[in-house]
CHARMM-style PDB file with segment names, atoms N, HN, CA, C and O in Angstrom:
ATOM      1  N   UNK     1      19.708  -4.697 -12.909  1.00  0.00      PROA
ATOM      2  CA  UNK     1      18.580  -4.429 -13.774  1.00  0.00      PROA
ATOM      3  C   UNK     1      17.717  -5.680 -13.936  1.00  0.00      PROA
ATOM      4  O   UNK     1      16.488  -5.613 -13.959  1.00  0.00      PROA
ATOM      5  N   UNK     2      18.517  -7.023 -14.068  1.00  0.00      PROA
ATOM      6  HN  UNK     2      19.515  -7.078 -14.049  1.00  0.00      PROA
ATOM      7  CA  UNK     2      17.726  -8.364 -14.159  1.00  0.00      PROA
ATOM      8  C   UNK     2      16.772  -8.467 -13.298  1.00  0.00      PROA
ATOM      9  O   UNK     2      15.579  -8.695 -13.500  1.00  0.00      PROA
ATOM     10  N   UNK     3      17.609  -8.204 -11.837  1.00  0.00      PROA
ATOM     11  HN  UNK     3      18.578  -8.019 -11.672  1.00  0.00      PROA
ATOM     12  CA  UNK     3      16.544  -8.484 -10.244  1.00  0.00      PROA
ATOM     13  C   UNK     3      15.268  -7.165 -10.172  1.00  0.00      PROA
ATOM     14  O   UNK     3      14.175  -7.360  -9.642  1.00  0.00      PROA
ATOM     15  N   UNK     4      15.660  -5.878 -10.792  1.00  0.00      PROA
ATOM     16  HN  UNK     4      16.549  -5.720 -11.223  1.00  0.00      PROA
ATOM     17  CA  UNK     4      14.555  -4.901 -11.214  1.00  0.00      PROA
ATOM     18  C   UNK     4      13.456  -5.649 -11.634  1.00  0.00      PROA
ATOM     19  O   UNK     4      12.514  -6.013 -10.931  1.00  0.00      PROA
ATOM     20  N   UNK     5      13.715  -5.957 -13.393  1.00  0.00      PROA
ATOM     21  HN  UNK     5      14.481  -5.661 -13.964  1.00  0.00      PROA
ATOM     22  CA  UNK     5      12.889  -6.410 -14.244  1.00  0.00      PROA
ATOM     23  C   UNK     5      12.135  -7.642 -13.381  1.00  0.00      PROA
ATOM     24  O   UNK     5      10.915  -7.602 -13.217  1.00  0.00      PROA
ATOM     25  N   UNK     6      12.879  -8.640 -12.889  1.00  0.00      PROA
ATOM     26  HN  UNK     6      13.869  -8.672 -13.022  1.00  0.00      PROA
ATOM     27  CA  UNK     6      12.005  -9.637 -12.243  1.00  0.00      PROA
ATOM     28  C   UNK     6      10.645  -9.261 -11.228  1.00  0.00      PROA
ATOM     29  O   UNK     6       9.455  -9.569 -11.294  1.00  0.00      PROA
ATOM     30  N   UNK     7      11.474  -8.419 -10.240  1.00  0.00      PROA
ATOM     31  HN  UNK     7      12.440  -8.169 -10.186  1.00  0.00      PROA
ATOM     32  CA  UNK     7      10.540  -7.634  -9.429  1.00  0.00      PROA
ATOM     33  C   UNK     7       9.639  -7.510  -9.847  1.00  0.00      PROA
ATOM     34  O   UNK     7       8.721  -8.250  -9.494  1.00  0.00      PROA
ATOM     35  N   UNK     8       9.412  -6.405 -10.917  1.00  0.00      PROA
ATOM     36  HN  UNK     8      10.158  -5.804 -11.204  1.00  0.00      PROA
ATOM     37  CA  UNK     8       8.405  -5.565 -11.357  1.00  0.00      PROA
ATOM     38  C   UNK     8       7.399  -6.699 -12.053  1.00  0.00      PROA
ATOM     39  O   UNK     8       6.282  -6.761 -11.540  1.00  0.00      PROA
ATOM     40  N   UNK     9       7.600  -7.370 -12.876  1.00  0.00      PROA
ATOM     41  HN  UNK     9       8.508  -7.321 -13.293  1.00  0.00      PROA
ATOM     42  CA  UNK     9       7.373  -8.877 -13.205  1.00  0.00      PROA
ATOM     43  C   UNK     9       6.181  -9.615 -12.258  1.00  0.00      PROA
ATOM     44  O   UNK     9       5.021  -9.929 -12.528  1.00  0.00      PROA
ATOM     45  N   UNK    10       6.836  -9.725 -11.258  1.00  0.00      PROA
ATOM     46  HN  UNK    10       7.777  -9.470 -11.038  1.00  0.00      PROA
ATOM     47  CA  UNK    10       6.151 -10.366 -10.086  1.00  0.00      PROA
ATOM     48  C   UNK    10       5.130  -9.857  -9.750  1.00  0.00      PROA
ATOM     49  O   UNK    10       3.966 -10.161 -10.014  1.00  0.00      PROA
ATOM     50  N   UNK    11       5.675  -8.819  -8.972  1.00  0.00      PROA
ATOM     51  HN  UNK    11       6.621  -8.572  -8.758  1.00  0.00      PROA
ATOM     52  CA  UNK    11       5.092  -7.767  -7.973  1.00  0.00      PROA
ATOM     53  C   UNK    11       4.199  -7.376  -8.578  1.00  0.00      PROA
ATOM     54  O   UNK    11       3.197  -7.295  -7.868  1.00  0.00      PROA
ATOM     55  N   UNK    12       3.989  -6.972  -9.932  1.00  0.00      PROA
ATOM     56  HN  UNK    12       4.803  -7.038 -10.509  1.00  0.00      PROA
ATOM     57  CA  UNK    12       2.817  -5.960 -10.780  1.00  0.00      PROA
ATOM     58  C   UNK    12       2.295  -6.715 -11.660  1.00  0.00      PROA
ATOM     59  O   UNK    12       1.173  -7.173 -11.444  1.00  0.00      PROA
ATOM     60  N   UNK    13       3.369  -7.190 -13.520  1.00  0.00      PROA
ATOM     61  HN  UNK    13       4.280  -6.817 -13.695  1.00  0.00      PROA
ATOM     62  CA  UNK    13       2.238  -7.701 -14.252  1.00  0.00      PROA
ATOM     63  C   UNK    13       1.800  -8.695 -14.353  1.00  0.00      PROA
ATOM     64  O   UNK    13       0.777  -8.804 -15.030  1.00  0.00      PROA
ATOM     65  N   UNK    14       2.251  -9.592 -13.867  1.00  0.00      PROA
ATOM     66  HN  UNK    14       3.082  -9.504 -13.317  1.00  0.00      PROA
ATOM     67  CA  UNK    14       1.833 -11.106 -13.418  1.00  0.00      PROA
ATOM     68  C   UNK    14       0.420 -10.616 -12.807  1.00  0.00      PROA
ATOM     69  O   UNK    14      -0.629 -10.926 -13.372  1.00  0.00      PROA
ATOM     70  N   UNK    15       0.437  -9.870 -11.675  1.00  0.00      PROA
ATOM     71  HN  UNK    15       1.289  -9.619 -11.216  1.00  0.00      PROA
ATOM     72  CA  UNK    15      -0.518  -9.968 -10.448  1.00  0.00      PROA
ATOM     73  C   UNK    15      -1.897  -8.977 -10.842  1.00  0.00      PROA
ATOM     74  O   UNK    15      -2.899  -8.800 -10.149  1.00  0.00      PROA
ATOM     75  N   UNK    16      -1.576  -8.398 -12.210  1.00  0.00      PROA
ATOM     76  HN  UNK    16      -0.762  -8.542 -12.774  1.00  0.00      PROA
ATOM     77  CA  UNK    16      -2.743  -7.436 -12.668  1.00  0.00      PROA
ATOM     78  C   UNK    16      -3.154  -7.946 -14.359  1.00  0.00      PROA
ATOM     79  O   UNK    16      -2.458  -8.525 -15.193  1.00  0.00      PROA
ATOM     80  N   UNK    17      -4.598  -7.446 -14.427  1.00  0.00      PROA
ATOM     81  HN  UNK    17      -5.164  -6.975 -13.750  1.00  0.00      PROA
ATOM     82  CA  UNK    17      -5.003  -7.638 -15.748  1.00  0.00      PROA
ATOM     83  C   UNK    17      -5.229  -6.020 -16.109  1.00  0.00      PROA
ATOM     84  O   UNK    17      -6.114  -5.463 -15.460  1.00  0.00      PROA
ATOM     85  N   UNK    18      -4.550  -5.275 -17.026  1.00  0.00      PROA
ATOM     86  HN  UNK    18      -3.831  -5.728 -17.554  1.00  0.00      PROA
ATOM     87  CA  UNK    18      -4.705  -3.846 -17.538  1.00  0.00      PROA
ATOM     88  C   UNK    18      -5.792  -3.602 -18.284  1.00  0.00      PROA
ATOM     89  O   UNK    18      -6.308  -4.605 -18.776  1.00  0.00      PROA
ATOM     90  N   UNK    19      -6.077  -3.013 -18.416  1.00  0.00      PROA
ATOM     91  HN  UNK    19      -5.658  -2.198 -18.016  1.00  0.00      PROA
ATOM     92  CA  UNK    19      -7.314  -2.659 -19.576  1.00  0.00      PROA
ATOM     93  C   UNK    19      -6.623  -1.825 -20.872  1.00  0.00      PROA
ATOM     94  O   UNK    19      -7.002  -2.013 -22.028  1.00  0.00      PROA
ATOM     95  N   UNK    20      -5.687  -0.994 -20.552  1.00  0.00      PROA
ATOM     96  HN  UNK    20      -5.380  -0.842 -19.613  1.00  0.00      PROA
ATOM     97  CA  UNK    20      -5.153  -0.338 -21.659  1.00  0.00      PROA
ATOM     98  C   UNK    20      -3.344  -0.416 -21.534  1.00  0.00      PROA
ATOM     99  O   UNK    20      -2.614  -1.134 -20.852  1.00  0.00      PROA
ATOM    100  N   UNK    21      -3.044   0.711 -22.563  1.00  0.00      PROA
ATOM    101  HN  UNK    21      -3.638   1.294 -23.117  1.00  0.00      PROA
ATOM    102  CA  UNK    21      -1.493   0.758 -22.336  1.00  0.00      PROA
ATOM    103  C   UNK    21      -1.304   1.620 -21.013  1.00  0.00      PROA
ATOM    104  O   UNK    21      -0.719   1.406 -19.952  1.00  0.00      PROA
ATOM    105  N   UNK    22      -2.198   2.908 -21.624  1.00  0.00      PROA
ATOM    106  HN  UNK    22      -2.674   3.082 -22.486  1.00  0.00      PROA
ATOM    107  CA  UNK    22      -2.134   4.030 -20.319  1.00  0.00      PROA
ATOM    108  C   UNK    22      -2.281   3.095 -18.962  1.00  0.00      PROA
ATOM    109  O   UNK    22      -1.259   2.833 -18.327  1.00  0.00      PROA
ATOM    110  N   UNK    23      -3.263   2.714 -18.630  1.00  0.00      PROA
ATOM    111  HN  UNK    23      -4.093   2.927 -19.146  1.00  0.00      PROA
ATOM    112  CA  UNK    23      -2.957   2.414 -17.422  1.00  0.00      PROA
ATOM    113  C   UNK    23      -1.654   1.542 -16.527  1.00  0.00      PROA
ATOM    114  O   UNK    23      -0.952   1.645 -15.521  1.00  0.00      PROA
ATOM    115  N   UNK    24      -1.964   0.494 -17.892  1.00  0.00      PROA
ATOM    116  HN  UNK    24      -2.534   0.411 -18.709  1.00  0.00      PROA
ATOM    117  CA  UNK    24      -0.411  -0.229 -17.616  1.00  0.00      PROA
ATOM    118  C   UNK    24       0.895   0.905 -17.080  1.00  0.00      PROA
ATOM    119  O   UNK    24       1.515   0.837 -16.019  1.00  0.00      PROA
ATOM    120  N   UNK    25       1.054   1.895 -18.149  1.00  0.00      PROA
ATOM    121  HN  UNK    25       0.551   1.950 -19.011  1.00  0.00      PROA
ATOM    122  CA  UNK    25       2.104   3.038 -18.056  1.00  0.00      PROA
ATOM    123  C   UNK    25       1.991   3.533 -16.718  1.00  0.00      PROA
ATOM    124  O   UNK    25       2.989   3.568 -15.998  1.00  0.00      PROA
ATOM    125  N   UNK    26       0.772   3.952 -16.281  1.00  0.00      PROA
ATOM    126  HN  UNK    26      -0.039   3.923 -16.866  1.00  0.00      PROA
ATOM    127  CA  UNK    26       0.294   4.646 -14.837  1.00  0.00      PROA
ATOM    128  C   UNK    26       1.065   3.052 -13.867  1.00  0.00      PROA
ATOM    129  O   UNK    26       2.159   3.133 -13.309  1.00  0.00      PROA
ATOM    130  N   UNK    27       0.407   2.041 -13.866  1.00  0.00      PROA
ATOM    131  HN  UNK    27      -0.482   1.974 -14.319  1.00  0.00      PROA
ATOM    132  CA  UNK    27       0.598   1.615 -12.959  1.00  0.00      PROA
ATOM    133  C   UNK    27       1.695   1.573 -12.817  1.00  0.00      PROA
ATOM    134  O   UNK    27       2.145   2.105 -11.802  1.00  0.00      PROA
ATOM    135  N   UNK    28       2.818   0.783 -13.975  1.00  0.00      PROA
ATOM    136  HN  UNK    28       2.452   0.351 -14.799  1.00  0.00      PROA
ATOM    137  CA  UNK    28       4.300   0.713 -13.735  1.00  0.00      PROA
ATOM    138  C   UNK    28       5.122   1.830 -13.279  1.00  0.00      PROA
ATOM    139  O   UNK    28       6.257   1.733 -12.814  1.00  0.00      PROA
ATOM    140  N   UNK    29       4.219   3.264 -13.514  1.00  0.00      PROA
ATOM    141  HN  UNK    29       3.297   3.342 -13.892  1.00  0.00      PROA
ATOM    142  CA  UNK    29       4.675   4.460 -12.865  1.00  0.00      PROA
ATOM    143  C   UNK    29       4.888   4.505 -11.407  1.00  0.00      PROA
ATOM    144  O   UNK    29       5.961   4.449 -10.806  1.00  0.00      PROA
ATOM    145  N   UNK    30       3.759   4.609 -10.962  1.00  0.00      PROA
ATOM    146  HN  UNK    30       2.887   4.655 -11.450  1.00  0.00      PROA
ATOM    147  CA  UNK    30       3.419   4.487  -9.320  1.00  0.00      PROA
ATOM    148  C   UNK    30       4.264   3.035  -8.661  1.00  0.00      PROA
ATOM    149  O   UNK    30       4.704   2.884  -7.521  1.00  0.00      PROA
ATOM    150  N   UNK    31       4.282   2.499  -9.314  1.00  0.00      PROA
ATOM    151  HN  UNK    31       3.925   2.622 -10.240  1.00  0.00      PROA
ATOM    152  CA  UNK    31       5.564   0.927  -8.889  1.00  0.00      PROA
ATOM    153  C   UNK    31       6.566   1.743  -8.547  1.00  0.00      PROA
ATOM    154  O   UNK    31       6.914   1.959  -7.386  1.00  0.00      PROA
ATOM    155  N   UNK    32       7.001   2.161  -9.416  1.00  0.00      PROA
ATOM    156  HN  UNK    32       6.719   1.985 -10.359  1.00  0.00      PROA
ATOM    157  CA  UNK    32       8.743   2.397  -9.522  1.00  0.00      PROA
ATOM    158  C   UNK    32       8.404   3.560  -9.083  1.00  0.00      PROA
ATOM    159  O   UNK    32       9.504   3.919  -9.502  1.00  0.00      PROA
ATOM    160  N   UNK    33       7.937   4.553  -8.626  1.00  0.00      PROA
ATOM    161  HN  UNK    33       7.043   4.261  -8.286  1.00  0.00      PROA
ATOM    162  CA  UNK    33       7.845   5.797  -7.907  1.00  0.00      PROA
ATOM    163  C   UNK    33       7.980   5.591  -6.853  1.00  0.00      PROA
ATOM    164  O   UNK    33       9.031   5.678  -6.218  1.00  0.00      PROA
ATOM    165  N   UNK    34       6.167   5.050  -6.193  1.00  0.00      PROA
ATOM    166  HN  UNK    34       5.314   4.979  -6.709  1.00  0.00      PROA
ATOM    167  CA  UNK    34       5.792   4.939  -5.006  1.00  0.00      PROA
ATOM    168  C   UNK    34       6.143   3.766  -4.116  1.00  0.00      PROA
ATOM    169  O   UNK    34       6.303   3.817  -2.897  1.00  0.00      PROA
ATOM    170  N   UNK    35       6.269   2.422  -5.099  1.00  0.00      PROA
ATOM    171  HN  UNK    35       6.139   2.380  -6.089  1.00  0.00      PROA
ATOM    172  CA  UNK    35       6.829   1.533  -4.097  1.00  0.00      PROA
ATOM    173  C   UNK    35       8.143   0.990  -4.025  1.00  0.00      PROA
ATOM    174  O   UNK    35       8.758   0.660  -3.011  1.00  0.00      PROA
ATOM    175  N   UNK    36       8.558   0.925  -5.389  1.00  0.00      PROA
ATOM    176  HN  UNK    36       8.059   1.193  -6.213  1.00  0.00      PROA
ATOM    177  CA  UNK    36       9.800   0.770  -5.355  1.00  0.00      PROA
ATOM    178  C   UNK    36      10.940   1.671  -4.997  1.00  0.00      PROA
ATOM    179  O   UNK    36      11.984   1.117  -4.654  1.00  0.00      PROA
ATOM    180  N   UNK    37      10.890   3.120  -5.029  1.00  0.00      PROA
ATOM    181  HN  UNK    37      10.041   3.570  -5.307  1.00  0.00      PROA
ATOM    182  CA  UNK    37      11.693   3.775  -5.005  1.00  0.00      PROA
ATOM    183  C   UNK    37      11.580   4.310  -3.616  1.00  0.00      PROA
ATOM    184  O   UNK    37      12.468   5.113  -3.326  1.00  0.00      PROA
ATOM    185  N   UNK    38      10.442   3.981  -2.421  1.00  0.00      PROA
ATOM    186  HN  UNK    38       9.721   3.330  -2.657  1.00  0.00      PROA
ATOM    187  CA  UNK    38      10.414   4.470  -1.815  1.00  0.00      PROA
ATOM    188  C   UNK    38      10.010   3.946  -0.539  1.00  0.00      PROA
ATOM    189  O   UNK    38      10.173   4.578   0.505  1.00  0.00      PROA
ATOM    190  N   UNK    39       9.378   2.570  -0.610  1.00  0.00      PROA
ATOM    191  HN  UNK    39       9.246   2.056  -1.457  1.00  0.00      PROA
ATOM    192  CA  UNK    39       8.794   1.733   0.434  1.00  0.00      PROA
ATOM    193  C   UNK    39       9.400  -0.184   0.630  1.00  0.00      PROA
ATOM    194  O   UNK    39       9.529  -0.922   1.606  1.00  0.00      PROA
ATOM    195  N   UNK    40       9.573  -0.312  -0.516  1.00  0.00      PROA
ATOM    196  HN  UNK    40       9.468   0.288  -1.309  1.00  0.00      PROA
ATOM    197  CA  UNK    40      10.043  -1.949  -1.166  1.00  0.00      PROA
ATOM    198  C   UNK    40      11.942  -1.889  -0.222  1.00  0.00      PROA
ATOM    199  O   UNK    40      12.944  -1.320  -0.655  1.00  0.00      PROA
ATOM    200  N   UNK    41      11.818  -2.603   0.947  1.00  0.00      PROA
ATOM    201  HN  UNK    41      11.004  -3.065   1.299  1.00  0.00      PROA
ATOM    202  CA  UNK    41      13.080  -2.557   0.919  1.00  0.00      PROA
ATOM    203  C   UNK    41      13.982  -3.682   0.514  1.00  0.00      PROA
ATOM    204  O   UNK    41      13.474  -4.764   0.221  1.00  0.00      PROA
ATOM    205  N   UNK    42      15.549  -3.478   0.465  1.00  0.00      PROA
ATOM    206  HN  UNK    42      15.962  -2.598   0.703  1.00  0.00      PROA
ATOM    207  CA  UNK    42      16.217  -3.230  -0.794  1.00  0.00      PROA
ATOM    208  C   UNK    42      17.826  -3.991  -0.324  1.00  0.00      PROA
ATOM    209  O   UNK    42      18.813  -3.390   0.099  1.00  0.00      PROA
ATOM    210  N   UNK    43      17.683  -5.397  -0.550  1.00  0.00      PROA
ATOM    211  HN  UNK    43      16.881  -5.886  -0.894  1.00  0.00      PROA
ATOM    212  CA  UNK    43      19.066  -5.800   0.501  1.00  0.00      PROA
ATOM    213  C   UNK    43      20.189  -5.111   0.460  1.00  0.00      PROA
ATOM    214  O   UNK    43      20.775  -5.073   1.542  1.00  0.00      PROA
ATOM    215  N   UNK    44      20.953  -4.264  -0.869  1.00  0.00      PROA
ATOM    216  HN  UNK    44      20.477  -4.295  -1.748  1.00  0.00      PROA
ATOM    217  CA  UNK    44      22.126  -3.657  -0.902  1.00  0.00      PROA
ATOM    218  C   UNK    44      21.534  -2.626   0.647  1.00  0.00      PROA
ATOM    219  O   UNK    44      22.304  -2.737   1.601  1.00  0.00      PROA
ATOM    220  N   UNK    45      20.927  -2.177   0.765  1.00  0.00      PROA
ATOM    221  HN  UNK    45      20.302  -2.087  -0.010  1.00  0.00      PROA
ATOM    222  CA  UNK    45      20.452  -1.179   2.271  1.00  0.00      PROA
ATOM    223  C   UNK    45      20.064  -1.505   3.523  1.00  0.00      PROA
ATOM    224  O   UNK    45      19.389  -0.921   4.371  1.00  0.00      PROA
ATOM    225  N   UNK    46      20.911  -3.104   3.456  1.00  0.00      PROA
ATOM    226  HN  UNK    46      21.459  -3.579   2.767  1.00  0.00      PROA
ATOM    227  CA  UNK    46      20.448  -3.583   5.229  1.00  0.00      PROA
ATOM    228  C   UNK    46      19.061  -4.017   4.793  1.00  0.00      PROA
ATOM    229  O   UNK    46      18.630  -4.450   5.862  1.00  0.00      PROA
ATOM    230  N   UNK    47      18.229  -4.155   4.040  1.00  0.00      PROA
ATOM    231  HN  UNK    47      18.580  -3.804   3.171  1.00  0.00      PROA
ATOM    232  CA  UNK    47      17.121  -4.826   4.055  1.00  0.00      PROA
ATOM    233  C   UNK    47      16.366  -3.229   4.720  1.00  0.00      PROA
ATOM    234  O   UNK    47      15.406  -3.263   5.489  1.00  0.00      PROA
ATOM    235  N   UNK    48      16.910  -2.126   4.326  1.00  0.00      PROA
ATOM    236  HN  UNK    48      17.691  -2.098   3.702  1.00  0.00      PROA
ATOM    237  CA  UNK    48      15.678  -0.979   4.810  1.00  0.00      PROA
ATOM    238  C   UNK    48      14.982  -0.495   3.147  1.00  0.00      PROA
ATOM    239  O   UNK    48      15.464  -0.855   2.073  1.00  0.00      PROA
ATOM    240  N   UNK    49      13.868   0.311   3.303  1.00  0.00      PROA
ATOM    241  HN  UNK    49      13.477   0.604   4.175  1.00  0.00      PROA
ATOM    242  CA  UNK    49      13.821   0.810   2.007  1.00  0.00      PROA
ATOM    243  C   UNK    49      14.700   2.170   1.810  1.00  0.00      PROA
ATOM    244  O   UNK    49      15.545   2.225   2.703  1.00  0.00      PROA
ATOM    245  N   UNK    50      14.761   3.151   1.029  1.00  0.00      PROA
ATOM    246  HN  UNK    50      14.074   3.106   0.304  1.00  0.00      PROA
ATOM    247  CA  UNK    50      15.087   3.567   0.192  1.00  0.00      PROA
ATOM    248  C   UNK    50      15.223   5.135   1.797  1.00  0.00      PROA
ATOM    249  O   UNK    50      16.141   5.613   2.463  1.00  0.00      PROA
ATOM    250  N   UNK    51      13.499   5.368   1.685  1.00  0.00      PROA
ATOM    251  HN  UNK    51      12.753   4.979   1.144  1.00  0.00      PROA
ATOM    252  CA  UNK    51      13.332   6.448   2.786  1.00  0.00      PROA
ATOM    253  C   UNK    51      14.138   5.798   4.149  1.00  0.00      PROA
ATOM    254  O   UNK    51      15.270   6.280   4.184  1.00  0.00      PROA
ATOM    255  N   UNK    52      13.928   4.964   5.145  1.00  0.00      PROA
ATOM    256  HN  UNK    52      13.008   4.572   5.116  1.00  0.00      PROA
ATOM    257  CA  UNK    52      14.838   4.623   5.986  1.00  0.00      PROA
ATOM    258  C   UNK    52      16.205   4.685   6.087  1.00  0.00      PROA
ATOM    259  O   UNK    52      16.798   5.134   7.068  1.00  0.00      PROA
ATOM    260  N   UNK    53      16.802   4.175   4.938  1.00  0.00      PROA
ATOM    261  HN  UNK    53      16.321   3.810   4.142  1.00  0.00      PROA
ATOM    262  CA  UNK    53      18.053   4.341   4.333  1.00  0.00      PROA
ATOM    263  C   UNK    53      18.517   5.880   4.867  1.00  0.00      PROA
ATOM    264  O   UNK    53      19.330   6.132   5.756  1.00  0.00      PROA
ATOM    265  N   UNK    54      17.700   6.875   3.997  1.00  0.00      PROA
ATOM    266  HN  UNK    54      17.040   6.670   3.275  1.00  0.00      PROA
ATOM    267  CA  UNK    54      18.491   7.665   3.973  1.00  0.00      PROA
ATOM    268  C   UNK    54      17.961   9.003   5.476  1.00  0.00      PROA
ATOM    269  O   UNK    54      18.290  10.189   5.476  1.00  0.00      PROA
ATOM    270  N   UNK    55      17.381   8.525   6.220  1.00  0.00      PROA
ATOM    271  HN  UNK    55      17.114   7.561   6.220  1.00  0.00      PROA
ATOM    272  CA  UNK    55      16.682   8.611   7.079  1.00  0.00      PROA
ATOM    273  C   UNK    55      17.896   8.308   8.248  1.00  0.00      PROA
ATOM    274  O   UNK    55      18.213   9.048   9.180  1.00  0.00      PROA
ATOM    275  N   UNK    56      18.332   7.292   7.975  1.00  0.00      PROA
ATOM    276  HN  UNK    56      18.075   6.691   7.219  1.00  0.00      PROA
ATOM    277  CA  UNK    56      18.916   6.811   9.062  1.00  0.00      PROA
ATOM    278  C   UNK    56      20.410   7.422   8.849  1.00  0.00      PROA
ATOM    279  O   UNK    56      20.998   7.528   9.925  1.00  0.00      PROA
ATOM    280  N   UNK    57      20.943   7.723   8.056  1.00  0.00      PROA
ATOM    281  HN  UNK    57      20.466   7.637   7.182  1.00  0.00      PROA
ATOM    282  CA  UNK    57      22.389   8.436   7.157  1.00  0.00      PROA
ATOM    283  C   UNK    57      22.085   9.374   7.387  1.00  0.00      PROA
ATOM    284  O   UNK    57      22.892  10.086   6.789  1.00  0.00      PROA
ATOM    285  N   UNK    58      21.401  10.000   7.899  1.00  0.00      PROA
ATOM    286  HN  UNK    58      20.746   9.422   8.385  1.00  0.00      PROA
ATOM    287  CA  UNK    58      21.136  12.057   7.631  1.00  0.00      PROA
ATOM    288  C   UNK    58      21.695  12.382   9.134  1.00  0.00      PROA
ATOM    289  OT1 UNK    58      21.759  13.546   9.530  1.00  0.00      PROA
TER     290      UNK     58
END
C-alpha cells in the first residue's frame, strides 16, 4: 500500500495542479482504473502490466 500511495504521489499529484475536488476524484479515478490497474507494469508480474499478465496465463 506504501509503494501504491508513493506511486500515485508521483505519477499524478505532484505532476498536476486540480482545480476542484471532483476533478482531483476523476483524475485519481482514471489512475487507478486506467493506468494503474491496467497499463503501469508491476514488478511482482515480471515487470508486465496487469493486462499482459493475465494475457500471457490464459
Amino acid at each position: 500500500m506504501e509503494s501504491f500511495s508513493s506511486r500515485l504521489k508521483v505519477e499524478l499529484i505532484y505532476a498536476e495542479l486540480f482545480e476542484s475536488i471532483t476533478a482531483t476524484k476523476s483524475a485519481i479515478f482514471e489512475y487507478i482504473e486506467m493506468f494503474y490497474n491496467r497499463k503501469r507494469r508491476h514488478s511482482a508480474l515480471g515487470y508486465l502490466s496487469p493486462v499482459e499478465y493475465k494475457c500471457r496465463c490464459a
